[in-house]
C-alpha positions as CSV (number, residue, x, y, z in Angstrom):
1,X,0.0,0.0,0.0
2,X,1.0,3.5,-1.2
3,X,2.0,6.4,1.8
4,X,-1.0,8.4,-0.3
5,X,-3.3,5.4,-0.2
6,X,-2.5,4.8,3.6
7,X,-3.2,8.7,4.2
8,X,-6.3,8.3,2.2
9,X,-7.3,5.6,4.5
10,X,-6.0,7.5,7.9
11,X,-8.2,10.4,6.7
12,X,-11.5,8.8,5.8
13,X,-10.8,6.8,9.4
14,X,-10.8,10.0,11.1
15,X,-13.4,12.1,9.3
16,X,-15.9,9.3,10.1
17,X,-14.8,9.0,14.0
18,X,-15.1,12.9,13.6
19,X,-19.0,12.6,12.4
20,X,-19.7,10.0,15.5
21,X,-18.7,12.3,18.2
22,X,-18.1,16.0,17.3
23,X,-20.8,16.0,14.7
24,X,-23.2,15.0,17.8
25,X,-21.7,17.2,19.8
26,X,-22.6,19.8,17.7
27,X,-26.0,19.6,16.7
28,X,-26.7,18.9,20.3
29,X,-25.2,22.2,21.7
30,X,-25.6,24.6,19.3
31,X,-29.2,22.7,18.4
32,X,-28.4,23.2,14.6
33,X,-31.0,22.9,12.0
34,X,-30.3,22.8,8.2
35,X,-32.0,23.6,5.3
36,X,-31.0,22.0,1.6
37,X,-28.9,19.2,3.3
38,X,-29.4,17.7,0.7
39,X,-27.2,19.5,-2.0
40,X,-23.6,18.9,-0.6
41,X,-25.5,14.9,0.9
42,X,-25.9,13.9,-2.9
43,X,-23.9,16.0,-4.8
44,X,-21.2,14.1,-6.5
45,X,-17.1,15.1,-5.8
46,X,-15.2,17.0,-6.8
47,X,-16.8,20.0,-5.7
48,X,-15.9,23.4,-3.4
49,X,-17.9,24.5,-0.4
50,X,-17.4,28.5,0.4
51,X,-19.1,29.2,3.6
52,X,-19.9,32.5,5.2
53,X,-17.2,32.8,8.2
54,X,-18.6,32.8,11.9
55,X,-16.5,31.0,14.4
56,X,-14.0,28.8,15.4
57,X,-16.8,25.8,15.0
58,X,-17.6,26.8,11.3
59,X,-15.8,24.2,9.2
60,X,-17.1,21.5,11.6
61,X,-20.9,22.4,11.7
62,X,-21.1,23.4,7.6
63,X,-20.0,19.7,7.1
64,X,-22.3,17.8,9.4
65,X,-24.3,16.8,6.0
66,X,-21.7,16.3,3.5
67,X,-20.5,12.6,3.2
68,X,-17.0,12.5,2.0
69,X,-13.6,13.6,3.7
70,X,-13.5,17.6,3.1
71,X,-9.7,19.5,2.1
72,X,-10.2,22.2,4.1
73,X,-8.0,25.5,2.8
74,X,-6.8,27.2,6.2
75,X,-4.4,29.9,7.0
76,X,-1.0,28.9,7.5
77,X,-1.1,30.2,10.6
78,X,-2.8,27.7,12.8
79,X,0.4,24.9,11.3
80,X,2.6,26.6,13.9
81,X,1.5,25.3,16.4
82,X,2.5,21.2,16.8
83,X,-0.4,19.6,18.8
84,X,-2.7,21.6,15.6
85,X,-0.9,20.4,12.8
86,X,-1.1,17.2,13.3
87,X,-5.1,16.8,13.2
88,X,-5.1,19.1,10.5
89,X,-3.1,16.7,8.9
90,X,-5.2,14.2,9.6
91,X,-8.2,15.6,7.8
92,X,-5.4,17.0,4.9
93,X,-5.9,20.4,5.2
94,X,-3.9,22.5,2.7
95,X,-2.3,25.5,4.0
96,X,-2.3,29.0,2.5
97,X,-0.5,32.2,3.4
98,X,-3.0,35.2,3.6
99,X,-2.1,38.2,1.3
100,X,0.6,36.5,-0.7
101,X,1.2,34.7,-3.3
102,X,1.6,30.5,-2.4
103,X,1.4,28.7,-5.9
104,X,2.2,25.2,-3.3
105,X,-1.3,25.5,-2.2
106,X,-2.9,26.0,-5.4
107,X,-0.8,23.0,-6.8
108,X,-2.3,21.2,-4.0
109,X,-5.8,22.6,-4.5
110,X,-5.7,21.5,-8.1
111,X,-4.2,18.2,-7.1
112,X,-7.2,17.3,-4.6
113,X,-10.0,18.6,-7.8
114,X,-7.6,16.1,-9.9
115,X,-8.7,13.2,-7.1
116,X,-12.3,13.8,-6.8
117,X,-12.2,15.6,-3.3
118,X,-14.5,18.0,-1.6
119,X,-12.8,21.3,-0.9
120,X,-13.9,23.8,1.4
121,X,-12.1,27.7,1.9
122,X,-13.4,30.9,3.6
123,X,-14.1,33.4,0.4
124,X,-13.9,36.3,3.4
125,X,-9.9,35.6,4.9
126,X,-11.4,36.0,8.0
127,X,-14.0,36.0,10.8
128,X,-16.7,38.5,10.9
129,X,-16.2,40.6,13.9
130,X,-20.0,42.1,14.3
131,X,-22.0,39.4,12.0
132,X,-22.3,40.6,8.8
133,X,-20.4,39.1,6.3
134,X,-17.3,40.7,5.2
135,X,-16.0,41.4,1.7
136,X,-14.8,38.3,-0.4
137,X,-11.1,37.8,-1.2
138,X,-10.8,39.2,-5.0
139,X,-8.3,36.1,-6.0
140,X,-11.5,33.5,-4.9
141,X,-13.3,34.0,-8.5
142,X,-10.2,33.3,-10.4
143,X,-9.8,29.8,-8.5
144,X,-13.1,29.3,-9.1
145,X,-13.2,29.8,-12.6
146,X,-10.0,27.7,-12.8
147,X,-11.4,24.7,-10.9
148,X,-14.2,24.6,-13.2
149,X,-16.5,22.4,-10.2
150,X,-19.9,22.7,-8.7
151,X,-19.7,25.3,-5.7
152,X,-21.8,24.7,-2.8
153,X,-22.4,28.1,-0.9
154,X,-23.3,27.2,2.8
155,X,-24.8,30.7,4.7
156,X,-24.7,30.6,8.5
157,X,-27.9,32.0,10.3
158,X,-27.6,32.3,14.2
159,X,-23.7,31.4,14.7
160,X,-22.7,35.0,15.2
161,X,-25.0,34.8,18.5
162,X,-24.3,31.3,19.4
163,X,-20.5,31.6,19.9
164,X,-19.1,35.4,18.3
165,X,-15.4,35.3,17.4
166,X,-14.5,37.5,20.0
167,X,-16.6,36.2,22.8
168,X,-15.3,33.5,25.3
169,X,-18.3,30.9,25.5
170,X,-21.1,29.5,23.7
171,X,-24.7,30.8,23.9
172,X,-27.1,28.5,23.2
173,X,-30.2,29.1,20.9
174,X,-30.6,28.0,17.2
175,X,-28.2,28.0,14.6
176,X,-29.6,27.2,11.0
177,X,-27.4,26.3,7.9
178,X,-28.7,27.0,4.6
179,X,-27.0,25.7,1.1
180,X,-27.4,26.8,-2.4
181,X,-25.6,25.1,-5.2
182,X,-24.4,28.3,-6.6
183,X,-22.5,26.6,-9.7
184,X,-22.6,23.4,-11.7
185,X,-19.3,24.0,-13.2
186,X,-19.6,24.2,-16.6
187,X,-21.3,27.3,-16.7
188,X,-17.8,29.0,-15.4
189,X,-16.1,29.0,-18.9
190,X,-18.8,31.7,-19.8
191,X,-18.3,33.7,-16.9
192,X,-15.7,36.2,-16.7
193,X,-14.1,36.8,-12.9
194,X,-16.1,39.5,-12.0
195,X,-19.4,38.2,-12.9
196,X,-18.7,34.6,-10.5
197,X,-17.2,37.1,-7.8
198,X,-20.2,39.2,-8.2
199,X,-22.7,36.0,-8.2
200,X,-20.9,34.7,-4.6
201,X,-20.7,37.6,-3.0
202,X,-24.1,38.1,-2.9
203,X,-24.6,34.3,-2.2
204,X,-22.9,34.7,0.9
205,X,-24.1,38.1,2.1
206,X,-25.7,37.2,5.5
207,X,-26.8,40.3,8.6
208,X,-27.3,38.5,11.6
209,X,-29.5,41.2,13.3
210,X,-31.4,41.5,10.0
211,X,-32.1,37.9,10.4
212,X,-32.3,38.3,14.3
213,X,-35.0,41.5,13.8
214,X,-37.5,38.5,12.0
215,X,-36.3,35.7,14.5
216,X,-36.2,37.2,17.9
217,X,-34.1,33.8,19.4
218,X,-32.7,34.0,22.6
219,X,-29.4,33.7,23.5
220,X,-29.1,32.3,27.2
221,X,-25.3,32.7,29.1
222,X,-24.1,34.5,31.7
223,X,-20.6,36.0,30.0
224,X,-22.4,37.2,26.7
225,X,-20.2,40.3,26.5
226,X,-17.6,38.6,28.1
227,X,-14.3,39.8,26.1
228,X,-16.4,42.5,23.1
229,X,-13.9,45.2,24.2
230,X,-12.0,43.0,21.4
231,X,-14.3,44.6,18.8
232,X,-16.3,47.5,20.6
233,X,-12.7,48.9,21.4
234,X,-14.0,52.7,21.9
235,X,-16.8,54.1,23.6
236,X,-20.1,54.8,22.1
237,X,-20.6,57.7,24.5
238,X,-17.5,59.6,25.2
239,X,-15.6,58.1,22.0
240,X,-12.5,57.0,24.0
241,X,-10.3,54.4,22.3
242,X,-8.8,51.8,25.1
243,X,-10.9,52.2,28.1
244,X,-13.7,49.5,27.4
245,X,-13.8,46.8,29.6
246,X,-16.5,43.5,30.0
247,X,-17.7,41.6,32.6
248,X,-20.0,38.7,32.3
249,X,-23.1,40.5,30.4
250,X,-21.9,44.1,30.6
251,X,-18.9,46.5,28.8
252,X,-18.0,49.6,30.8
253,X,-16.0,52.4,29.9
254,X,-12.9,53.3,32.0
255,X,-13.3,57.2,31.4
256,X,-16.4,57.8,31.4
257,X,-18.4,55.5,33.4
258,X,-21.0,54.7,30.6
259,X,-22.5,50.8,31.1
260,X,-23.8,48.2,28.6
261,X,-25.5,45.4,28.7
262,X,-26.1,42.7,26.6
263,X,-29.3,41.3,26.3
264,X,-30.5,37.9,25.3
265,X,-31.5,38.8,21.9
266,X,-28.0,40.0,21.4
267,X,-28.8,43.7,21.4
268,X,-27.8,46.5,23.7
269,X,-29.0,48.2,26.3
270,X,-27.4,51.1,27.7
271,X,-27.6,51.5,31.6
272,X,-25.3,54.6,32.2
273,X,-24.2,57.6,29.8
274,X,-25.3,58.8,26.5
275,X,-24.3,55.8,24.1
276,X,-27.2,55.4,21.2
277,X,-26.1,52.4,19.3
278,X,-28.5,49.6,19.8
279,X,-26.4,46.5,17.9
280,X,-22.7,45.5,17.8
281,X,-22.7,47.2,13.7
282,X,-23.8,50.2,14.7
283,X,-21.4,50.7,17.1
284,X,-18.7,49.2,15.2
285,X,-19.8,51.9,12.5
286,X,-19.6,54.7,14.4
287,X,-16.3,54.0,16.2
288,X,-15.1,53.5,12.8
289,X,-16.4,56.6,11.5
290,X,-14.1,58.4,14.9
291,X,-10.9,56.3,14.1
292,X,-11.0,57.5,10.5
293,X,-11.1,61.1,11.0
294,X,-8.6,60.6,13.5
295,X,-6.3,58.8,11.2
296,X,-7.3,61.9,8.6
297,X,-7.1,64.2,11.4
298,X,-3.6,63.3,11.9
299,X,-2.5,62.8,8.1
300,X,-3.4,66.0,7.0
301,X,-1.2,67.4,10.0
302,X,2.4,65.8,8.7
303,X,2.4,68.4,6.2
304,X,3.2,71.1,8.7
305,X,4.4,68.5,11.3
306,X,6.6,65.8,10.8
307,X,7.3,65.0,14.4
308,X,3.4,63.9,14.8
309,X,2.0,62.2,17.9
310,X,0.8,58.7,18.2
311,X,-2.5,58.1,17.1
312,X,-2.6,56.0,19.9
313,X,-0.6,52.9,21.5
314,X,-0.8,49.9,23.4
315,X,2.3,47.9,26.2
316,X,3.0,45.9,26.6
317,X,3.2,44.2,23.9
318,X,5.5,40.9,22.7
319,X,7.0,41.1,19.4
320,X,7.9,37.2,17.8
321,X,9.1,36.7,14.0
322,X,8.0,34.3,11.9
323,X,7.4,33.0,8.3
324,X,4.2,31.2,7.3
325,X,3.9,28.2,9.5
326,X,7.3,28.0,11.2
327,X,7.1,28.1,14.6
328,X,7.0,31.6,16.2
329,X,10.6,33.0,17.8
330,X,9.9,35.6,20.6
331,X,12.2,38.9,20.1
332,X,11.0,41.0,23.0
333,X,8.6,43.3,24.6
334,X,7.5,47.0,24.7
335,X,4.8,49.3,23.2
336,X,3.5,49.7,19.9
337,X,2.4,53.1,18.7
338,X,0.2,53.6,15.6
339,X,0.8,56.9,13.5
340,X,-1.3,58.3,10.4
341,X,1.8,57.0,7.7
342,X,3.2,54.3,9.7
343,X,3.5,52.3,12.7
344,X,6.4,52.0,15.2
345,X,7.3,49.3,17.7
346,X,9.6,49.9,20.4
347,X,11.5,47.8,22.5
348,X,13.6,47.8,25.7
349,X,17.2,47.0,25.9
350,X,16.3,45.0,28.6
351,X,13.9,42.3,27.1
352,X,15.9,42.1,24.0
353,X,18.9,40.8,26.3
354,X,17.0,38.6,27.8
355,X,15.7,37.0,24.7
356,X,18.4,37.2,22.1
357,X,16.1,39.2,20.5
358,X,19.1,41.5,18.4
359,X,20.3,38.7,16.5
360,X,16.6,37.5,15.6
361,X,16.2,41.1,14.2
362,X,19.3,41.1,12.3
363,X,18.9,37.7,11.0
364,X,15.4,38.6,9.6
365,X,17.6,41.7,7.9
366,X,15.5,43.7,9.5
367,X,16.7,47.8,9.2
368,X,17.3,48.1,13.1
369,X,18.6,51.5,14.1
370,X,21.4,52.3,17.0
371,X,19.8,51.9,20.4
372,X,18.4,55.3,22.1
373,X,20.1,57.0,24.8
374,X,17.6,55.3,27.2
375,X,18.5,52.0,25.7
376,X,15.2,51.3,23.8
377,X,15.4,49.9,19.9
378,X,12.6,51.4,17.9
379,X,11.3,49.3,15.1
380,X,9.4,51.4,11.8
381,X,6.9,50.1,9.8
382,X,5.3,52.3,6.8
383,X,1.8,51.5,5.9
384,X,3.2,51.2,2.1
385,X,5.4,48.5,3.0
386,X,2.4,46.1,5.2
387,X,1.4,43.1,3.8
388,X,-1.4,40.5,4.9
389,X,-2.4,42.6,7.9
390,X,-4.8,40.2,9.9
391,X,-5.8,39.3,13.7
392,X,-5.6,35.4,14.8
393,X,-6.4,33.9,17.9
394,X,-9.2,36.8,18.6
395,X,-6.0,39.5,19.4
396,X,-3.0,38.5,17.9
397,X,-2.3,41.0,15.7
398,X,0.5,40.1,12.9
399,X,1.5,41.4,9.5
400,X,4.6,40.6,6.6
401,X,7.4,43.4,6.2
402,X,9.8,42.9,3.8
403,X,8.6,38.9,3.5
404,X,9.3,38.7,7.2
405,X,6.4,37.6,9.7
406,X,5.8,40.2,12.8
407,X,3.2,38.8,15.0
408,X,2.3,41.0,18.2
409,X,1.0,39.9,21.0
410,X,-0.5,41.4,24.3
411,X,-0.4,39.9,28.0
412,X,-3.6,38.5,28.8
413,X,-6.3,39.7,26.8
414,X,-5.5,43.1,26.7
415,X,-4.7,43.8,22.9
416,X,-7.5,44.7,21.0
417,X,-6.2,43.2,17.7
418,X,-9.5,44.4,15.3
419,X,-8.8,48.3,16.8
420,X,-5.2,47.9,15.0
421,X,-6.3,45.7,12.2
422,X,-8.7,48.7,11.4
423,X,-6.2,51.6,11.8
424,X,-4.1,50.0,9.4
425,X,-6.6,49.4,6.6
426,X,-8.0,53.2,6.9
427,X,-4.2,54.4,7.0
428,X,-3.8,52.8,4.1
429,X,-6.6,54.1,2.2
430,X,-4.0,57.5,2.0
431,X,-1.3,55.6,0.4
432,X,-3.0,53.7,-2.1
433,X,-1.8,50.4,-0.5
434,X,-3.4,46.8,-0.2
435,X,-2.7,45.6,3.4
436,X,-5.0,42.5,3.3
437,X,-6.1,41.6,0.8
């Protein structure tokens, strides 16, 4: 027997010992109802599933109808760590750097269509951070239209309430899955990139308080805001940035006192201060609105002031260095400070003794100035030069310079990785740049 016929075997082993116990698990705790289970059930491989992306549970529940093993296309990312890579090899996921170009998993993409698999990727890069779905990944059409296979568009209704991205625990309620065969496959020759980009897009668009407004399902825990400073990271009535902090069902705001809860339903309910916004979008669209003209605020000043203050920063902060899925190597620690053309990172002499942290830098020919008089190395980033900007792990905020991998972390929970995230996308918007995309 083959090592490809023996991993073949190993993976079909798995995925059914997978449908026996998670796939119960599942439908029992997050009482999951679908509609169409029949399409991916007795649709014949090979063929791609694109789901809306929710959650960390997402490739699991969108597969509880589909009968064969599916190649599930997942950020390289989450092969760094050991224990992860090996079930993800188990169920032969193929890896895929965000944001850059990886012809190796496209090879391997092509390879599985070759063999008659089932292939499933997230059209969005990422998880939605307030429950609507985000914009798809311009590169997703031309795959499709090179695969030339039936796609299976699965839309998530109730996941976003069940168990957020940035929340800590599951809220049970209903969760509904519905699937459209969007393609056939043939059809594709016909269609230029934009029209299939256009065609899934809209497939996928899902609002979860538009669906939640007809609905009105309830949401029982007792730590539903639990950890939303992650993505309500300013207030929505003083407009601070960096004072928000949860507690079971309520977010309050360090400077201003201002109290919300959240209710069953998933909306809010402000108990103290002057905050308006009634759902996590609308106040995710208004803070956005303040960072912006912030960011514009402060870019229109470096034409009369070049020495320009922070924007706003966070410490401490780890710095490691990476590429792709090797294992991460810690540098250091100290604050990172975000500016309208770029963003700086400094460390202390102190923490880069104790970790080596100097020779990481140089070997990752990074451009690493003299120290400070105070010791401290500072570390510039310009917004022209970020690539495949992105938040993993809900507030690990990471990004490629110069091909090199910096991933920042915070102690505890502390970083909000979506305010940072954000600032870099708007600062880009100046300079013309693609940061994520």
């Amino acid at each position: 027997m083959g090592q490809n016929t023996r991993r073949k075997s190993a993976t079909h082993v798995f995925f059914r010992f997978l449908r026996l116990t998670l796939g119960r698990w599942l439908r029992w705790k997050f009482r999951i109802t679908m509609k169409n289970r029949q399409i991916p059930r007795d649709l014949a491989p090979p063929y791609l599933i694109i789901p809306n992306h929710i959650g960390f549970w997402d490739p699991f529940q969108i597969g509880l109808p589909v009968p064969h093993p599916i190649h599930y296309v997942v950020a390289d990312a989450n092969f760094r760590s050991p224990a992860l890579r090996f079930l993800l090899g188990l169920v032969s996921s193929i890896p895929i750097t965000k944001s850059m170009s990886d012809r190796d998993a496209v090879k391997r993409i092509m390879d599985v269509r070759r063999d008659g698999g089932v292939m499933c990727l997230f059209a969005e890069g990422r998880r939605t951070w307030d429950g609507r779905t985000l914009p798809v990944i311009p590169s997703t059409a031309k795959l499709i239209k090179l695969l030339k296979i039936p796609v299976v568009v699965p839309v998530l209704e109730g996941a976003f309430f069940s168990h957020p991205c940035w929340g800590t625990s599951i809220r049970p309620g209903k969760l509904n899955i519905r699937y459209q065969k969007l393609f056939d496959g043939p059809e594709l020759r016909s269609l230029s990139a934009d029209e299939i980009h256009e065609k899934l897009a809209a497939a996928m668009w899902h609002d979860e308080y538009e669906w939640q407004a007809r609905k009105q399902i309830s949401y029982r825990s007792s730590r539903k805001a639990e950890m939303i400073e992650r993505v309500l990271y300013s207030c929505d009535s003083c407009g601070q940035t960096g004072g928000m902090k949860s507690a079971e069902n309520t977010v309050h705001c360090a400077y201003c006192g201002a109290v919300t809860e959240m209710t069953e339903l998933g909306y809010l309910r402000h108990i103290e201060g002057q905050g308006s916004s009634q759902t996590i979008p609308e106040w995710n669209d208004r803070q956005t609105d303040r960072l912006r003209a912030l960011i514009e605020a402060a870019h229109a000043a470096l034409a009369t002031d070049a020495e320009s203050e922070p924007i706003f920063s966070d410490a401490p902060i780890r710095l490691y260095l990476g590429s792709r899925r090797r294992p991460l190597a810690k540098v250091g620690s100290g604050r990172l400070y975000m500016f309208p053309d770029r963003v700086e990172y400094r460390l202390t002499r102190t923490s880069l003794k104790r970790t080596g942290g100097e020779a990481l830098l140089l070997s990752a020919n990074a451009n690493v100035p003299a120290l400070a008089e105070d010791g401290s190395v500072t570390l510039v980033f310009p917004i022209t030069e970020i690539a495949g900007v992105g938040v993993h792990n809900h507030e690990r905020l990471e990004w490629y310079y110069r091909r090199r991998l910096y991933h920042f972390r915070a102690y505890g929970d502390t970083l909000s990785g979506y305010k940072w995230y954000s600032a870099v996308r708007i600062a880009a918007e100046y300079t013309g740049s693609i940061v994520d995309a």
